[in-house]
LUMDO-655574 format. One line per 3 residues: number of its first residue (from 1); their letters; for each residue x, y, z of C-alpha. Coordinates in steps of 0.1 Angstrom, whole numbers. Layout:
N
NUM) A) X,Y,Z  ...
REM end
This chain:
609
1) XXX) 23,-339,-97  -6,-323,-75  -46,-331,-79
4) XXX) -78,-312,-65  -105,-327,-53  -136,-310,-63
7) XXX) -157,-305,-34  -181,-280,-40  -190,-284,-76
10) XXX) -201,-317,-92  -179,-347,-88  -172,-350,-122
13) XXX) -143,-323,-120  -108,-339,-138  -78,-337,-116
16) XXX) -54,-305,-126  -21,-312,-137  4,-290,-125
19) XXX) 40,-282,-137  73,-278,-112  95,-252,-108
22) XXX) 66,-228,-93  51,-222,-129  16,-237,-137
25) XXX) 13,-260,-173  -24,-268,-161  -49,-254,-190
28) XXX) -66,-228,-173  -102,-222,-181  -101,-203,-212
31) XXX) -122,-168,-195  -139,-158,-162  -166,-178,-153
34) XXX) -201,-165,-157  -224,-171,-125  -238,-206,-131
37) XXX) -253,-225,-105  -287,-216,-88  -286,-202,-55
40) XXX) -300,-232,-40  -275,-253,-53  -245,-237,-43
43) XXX) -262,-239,-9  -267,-272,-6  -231,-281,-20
46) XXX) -218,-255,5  -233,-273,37  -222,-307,25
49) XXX) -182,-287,18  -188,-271,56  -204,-302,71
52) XXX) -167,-320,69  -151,-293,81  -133,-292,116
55) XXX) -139,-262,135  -103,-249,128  -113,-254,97
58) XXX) -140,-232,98  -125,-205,113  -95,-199,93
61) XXX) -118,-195,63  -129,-163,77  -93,-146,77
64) XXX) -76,-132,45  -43,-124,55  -11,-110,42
67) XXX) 24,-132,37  56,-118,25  77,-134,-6
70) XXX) 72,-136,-46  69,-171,-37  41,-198,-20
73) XXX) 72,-218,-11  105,-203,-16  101,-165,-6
76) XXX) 136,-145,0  154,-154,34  146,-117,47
79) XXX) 109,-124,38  106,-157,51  124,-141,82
82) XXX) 93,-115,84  70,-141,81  85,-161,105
85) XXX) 87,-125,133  52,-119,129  32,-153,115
88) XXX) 54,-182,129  59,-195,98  85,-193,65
91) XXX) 62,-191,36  24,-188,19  21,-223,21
94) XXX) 30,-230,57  6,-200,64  -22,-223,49
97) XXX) -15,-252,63  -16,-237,95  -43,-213,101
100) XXX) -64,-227,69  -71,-196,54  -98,-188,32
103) XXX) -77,-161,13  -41,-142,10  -41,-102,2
106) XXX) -11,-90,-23  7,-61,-14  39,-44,-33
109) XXX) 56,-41,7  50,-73,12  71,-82,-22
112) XXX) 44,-100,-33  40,-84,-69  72,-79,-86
115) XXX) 61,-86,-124  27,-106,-142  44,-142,-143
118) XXX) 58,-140,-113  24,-128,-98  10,-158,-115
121) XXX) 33,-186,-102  29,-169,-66  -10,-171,-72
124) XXX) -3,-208,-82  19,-217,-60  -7,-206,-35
127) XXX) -36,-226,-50  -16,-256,-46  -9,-257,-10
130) XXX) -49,-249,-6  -53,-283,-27  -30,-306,-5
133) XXX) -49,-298,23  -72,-323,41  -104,-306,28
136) XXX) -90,-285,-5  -106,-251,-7  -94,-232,-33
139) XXX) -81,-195,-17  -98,-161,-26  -68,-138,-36
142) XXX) -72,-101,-33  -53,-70,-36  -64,-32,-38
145) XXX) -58,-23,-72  -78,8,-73  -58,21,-102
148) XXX) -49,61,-96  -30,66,-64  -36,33,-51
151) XXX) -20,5,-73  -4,-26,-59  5,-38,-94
154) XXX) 23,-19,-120  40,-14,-150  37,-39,-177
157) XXX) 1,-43,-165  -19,-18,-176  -30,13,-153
160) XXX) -58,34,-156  -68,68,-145  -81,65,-107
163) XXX) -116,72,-94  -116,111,-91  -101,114,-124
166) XXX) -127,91,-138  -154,113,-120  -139,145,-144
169) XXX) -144,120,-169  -179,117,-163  -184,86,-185
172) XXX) -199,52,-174  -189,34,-207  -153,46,-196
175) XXX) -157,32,-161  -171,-1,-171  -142,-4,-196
178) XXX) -114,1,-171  -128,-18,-143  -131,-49,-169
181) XXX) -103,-46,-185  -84,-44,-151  -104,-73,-141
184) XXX) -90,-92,-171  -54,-89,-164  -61,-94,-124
187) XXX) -78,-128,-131  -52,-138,-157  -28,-131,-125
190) XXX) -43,-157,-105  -65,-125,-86  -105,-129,-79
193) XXX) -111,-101,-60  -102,-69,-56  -108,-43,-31
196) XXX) -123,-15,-56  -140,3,-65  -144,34,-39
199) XXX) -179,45,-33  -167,72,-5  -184,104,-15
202) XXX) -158,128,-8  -175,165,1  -147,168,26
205) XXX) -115,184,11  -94,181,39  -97,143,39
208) XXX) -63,127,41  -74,96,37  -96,95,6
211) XXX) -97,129,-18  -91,114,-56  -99,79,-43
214) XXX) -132,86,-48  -155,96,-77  -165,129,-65
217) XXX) -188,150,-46  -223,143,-59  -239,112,-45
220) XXX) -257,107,-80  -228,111,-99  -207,84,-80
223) XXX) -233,57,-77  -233,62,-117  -196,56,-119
226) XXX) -196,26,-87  -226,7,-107  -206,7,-137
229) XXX) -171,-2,-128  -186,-31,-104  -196,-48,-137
232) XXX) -169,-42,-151  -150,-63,-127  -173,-86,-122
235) XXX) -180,-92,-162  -144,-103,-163  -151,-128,-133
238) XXX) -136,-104,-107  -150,-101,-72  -158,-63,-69
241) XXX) -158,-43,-34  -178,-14,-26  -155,5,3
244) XXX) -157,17,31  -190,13,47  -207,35,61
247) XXX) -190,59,39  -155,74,46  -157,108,23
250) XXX) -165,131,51  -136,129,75  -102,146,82
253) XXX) -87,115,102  -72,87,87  -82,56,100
256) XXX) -48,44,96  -33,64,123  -65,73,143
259) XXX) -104,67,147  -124,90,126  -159,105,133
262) XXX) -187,111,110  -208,134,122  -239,133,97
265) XXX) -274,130,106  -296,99,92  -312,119,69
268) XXX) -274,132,56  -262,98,55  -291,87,36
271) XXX) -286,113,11  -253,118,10  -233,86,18
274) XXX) -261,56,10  -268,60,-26  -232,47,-39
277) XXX) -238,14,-15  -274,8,-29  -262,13,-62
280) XXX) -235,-11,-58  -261,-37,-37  -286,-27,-70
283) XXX) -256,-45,-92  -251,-72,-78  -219,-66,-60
286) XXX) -196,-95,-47  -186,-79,-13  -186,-46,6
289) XXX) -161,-38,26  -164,-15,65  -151,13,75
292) XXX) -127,20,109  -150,52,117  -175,59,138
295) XXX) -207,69,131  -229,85,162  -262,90,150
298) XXX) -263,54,143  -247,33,172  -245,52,204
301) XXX) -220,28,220  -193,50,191  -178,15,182
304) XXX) -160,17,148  -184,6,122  -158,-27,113
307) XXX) -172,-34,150  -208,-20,149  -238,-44,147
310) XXX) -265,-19,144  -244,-2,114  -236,-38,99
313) XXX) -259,-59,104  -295,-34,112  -282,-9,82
316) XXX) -262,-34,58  -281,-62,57  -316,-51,71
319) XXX) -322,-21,57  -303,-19,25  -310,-55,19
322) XXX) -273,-69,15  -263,-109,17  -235,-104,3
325) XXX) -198,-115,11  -186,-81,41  -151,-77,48
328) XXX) -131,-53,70  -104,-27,63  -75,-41,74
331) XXX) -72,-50,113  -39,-40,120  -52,1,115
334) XXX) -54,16,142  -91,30,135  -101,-5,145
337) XXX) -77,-11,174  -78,20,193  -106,13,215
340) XXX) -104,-31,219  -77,-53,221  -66,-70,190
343) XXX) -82,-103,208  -112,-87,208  -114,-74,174
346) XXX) -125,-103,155  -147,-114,174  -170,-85,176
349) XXX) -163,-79,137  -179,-115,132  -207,-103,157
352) XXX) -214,-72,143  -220,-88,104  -187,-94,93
355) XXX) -178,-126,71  -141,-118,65  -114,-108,85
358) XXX) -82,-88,67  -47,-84,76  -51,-90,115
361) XXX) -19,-76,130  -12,-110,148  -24,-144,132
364) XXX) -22,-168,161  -42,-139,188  -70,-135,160
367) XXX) -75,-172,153  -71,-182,193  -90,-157,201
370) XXX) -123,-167,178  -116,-204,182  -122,-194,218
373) XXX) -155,-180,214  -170,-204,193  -160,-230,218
376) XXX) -176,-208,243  -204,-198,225  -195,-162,227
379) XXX) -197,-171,187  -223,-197,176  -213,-224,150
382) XXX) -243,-220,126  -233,-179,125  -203,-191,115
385) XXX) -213,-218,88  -240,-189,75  -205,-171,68
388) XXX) -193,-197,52  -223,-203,26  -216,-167,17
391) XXX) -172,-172,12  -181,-206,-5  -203,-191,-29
394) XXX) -186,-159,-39  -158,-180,-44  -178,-208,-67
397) XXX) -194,-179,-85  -156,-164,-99  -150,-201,-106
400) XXX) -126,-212,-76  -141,-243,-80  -139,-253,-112
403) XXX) -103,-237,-117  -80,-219,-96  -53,-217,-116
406) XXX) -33,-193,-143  -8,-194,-169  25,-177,-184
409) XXX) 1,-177,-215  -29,-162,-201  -7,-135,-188
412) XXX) 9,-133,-220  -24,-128,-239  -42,-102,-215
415) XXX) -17,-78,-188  -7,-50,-206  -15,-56,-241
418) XXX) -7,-30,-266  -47,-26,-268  -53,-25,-232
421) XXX) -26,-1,-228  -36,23,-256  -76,22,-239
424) XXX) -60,33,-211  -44,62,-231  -75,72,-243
427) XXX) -97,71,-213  -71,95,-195  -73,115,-228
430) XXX) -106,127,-215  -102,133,-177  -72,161,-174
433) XXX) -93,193,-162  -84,227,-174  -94,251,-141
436) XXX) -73,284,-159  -64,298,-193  -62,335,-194
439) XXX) -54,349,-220  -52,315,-238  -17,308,-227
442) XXX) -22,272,-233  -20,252,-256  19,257,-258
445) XXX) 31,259,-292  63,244,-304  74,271,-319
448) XXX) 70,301,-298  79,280,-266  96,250,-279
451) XXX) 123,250,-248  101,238,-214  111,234,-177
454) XXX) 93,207,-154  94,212,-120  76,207,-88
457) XXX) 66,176,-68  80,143,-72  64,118,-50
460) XXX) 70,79,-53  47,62,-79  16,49,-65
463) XXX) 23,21,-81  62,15,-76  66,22,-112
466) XXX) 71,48,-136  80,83,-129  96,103,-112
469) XXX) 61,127,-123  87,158,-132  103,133,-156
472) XXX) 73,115,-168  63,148,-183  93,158,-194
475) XXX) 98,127,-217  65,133,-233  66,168,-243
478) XXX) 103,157,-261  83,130,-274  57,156,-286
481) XXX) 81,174,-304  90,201,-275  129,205,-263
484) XXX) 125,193,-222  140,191,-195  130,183,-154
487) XXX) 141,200,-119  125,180,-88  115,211,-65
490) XXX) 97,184,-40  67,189,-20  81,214,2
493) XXX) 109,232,-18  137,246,5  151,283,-8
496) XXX) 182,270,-24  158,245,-49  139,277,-54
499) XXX) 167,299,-66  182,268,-88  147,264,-103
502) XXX) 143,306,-114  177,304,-127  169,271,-149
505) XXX) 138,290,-164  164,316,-179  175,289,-200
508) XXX) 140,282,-213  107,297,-224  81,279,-200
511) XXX) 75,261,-175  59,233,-163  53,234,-125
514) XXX) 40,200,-109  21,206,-74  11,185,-46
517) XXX) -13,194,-24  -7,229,-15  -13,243,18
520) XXX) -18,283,29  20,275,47  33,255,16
523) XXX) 66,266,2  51,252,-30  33,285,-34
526) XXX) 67,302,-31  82,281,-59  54,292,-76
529) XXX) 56,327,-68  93,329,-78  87,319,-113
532) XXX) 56,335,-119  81,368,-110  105,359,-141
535) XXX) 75,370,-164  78,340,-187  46,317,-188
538) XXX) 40,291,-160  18,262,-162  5,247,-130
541) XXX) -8,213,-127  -22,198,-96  -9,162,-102
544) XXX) -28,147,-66  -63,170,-51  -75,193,-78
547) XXX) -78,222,-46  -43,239,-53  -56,265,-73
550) XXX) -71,281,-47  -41,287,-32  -24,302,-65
553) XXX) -45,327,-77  -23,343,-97  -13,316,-121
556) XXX) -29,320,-159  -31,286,-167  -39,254,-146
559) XXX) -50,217,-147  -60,189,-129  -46,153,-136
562) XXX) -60,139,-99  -36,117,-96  9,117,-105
565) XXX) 8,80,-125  22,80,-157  -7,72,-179
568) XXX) -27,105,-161  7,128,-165  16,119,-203
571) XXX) -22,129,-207  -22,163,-191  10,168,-212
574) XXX) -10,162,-245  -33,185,-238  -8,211,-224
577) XXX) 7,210,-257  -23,211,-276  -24,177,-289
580) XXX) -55,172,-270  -85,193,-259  -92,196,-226
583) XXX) -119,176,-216  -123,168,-178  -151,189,-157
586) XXX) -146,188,-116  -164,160,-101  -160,183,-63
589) XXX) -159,217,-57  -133,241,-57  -137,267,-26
592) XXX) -118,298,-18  -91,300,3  -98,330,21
595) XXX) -134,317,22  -141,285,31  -178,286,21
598) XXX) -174,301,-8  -172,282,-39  -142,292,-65
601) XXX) -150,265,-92  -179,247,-91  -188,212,-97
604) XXX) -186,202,-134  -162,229,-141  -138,228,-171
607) XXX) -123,251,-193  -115,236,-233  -94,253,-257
REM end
């Protein structure tokens, strides 16, 4: 049997009964908690909670870190071998009780979220090595379960349409929904905060890094959407985070793999990349997490903004007014860790404003190394405990305190309910974009082209789930009545899949052709080509960036689904066969291919039948 001490709330707290075998019997607290406690009081409750901390203590509060295993204590041998290579230790709970962290991050790699229960005993399991600590504090678990192209849980939870298809959406009531009711099975999962939604304003198209991630385009448009699925995460007692600040959507570097540069002005910034953040700040947002670029017109020195006090601390907090919880992009990218050592890193992150530290590539350096410059005074101790008021209390707010834990029921009642799952349905009913329909070609009809081909693209599910996209769509039009069948091309389809592909379509009368991101060198525009030259009608649908069309001009009929998960597929296939109307308008700009400058399809484009 296990017990916490309640050391932040009121003394009265009963002690938690907890099950064995790695599932929780404790009665979690019936919903997310509401925000309850003044201000002032969850100060004062958080300086007697920091006042008996050591300064190790204190420290590893700051880090949210990753862990490999479905398990807090009994992960597979290979992962407790991983987290032995890179963290010194076999499991969640020996991570704890080492480094004293103030949270874990969940990612699909690290095997962490396999299924709902299993998430739940992990998030349990977790809980309870946080309680037999010396001074329990409950953990902060996060993940980035953006939905769209960026999902670390899948399939039976519900997925919704990501943040670009949401933007073709246009609707706030539709935002709200998805980000509560994605908040709802999250906390029923043991999960308080997750690392969504985007507020990027993407008026780049070559970015590689964010594209459908984000909302859109227009800066007015997207702070709509960010305000309103920030409460609907935090209405179901979900930490939200507004990412990646400064603002990410005008680069063509990923910050995984390099350091990006955002070359606006003030004034552009202010117009172009600020209103989404003050939106989010406007609502009340849990936490706002940096971005690995840098950003010259406002720190000189061209550190990374993770790194950047003058971005951080004199824009963040000063100037947009933000006291809020700020955490990094993951440390181990290399947008943060090309110019410092990885010693370095956290320590001028925690200078420059930061409060938590994610994913550092090496525990023990990270930890030493801002141990050290407290000690030193490099780091004072009261920036540090001011850190710590703001952890403590975003973590009393979605109810760490008073509950940390889940149950097989809770999980039961709320991740991927029948209703959940059908809102989803209809939400992504309204976001598929129709871009070309001459001639009307679409709808298909069942009777004059009841025999269809998929083809195209294939890439793996965002999520780990679902798919392969050719067959998703596939299924559904059988399902709607059509005969189907599905031919993975690829993203770069070689001559032979080409030929194979022209001689399926003799065996039917249309097809489906499924594209990914197509270049001016792509072989996808010869697959295309090559069955546009049979003569019988071809569908295209860009299943990632809405921008393919400009690179197939000669196709009469083609959609955007802005994203290849299953719920935003079997959507674009209801509308291709008529069962829906069209109803998604581009949240960016289309431009030409042979003219960069020149727009092709506008912003708020859509065709309907």
């Amino acid at each position: 049997m296990h017990s916490r001490r309640t050391v932040l709330t009121t003394a009265a707290a009963a002690a938690c009964a907890m099950g064995t075998g790695g599932a929780a019997v404790h009665a979690a607290t019936s919903g997310p908690r509401a925000a309850g406690a003044s201000h002032a009081g969850a100060r004062t409750r958080a300086a007697r909670l920091v006042s008996r901390m050591s300064l190790e203590e204190k420290v590893g509060q700051l880090f949210v870190m990753r862990v490999y295993g479905h398990s807090a204590t009994d992960p597979d041998p290979a992962d407790a071998e991983a987290n032995r290579k890179e963290m010194g230790v076999s499991n969640a709970a020996e991570l704890i009780a080492k480094y004293h962290l103030g949270g874990i991050i969940y990612f699909g790699w690290a095997h962490n979220t396999r299924e709902p229960h299993q998430i739940a005993d992990l998030s349990n399991g977790i809980q309870r090595a946080a309680a037999d600590q010396r001074l329990p504090v409950p953990l902060l678990i996060s993940t980035d379960q953006e939905h769209g192209i960026v999902a670390r849980i899948g399939a039976p939870a519900t997925l919704f349409p990501g943040a670009m298809a949401l933007g073709a959406g246009r609707s706030r009531e539709d935002a709200r929904t998805a980000g509560r009711i994605a908040g709802e099975e999250l906390y029923a999962m043991g999960i308080r905060q997750d690392y969504a939604p985007v507020a990027d304003v993407n008026v780049n198209a070559a970015n590689p890094v964010i594209g459908v991630r984000s909302f859109g385009s227009d800066p007015k448009a997207v702070a709509r959407l960010v305000t309103a699925e920030v409460r609907g995460y935090q209405d179901a007692g979900v930490a939200a985070t507004a990412k990646h600040f400064p603002g990410h959507g005008d680069t063509d570097t990923d910050s995984h793999v390099g350091l990006p540069y955002i070359r606006h002005t003030a004034e552009e910034w202010e117009r172009l990349d600020a209103p989404p953040f003050r939106a989010a700040i406007a609502a009340d947002i849990d936490s706002i997490m940096t971005a690995h670029i840098v950003v010259p017109a406002f720190d000189a020195s061209e550190d990374p903004a993770t790194l950047s006090r003058p971005i951080l601390t004199g824009i963040l907090r000063e100037r947009l007014g933000y006291d809020g919880v700020v955490v990094t992009d993951s440390l181990g990218m290399e947008g943060v860790r090309t110019k410092y050592g990885d010693a370095r890193v956290p320590v001028l992150a925690l200078q420059a404003g930061v409060d938590q530290l994610l994913n550092p590539p090496d525990i023990a350096v990270a930890f030493a190394s801002v141990l050290k410059a407290v000690r030193t005074g490099e780091l004072s101790e009261r920036a540090v405990d001011e850190k710590l008021f703001r952890i403590l209390g975003l973590k009393e707010r979605r109810g760490l305190f008073d509950d940390p834990y889940t149950t097989h029921r809770a999980v039961d009642r709320t991740v991927g309910t029948r209703r959940h799952l059908a809102t989803a349905d209809r939400i992504a009913d309204r976001t598929t974009t129709l871009l070309v329909n001459d001639g009307r070609l679409l709808p298909l009809s069942r009777r004059a082209q009841p025999r269809l081909l998929v083809v195209g693209a294939d890439p793996a599910s965002p999520s780990g789930t679902g798919g392969p996209p050719t067959k998703v769509l596939a299924e559904t039009f059988k399902q709607l009545g059509f005969t189907a069948a599905a031919l993975s091309t690829g993203t770069a389809p070689t001559r032979e899949q080409i030929d194979r592909a022209v001689e399926a379509l003799r065996e039917h009368d249309a097809v489906v052709v499924a594209t990914y991101n197509v270049t001016s060198s792509s072989s996808q525009r010869a697959l295309v080509d090559a069955l546009l030259g049979t003569g019988k009608p071809v569908v295209q649908l860009a299943v990632r960036n809405p921008y393919d069309i400009a690179q197939l001009r000669d196709v009469r009929a083609a959609l955007a689904s802005y994203s290849w998960t299953d719920v935003e597929l079997r959507a674009a296939a209801r509308v291709i066969a008529g069962r829906r109307d069209p109803e998604g308008k581009l949240p960016v700009p289309v431009m030409r291919a042979d003219a960069p400058g020149t727009v092709l399809y506008p912003v708020g484009y859509g065709l309907s039948y």
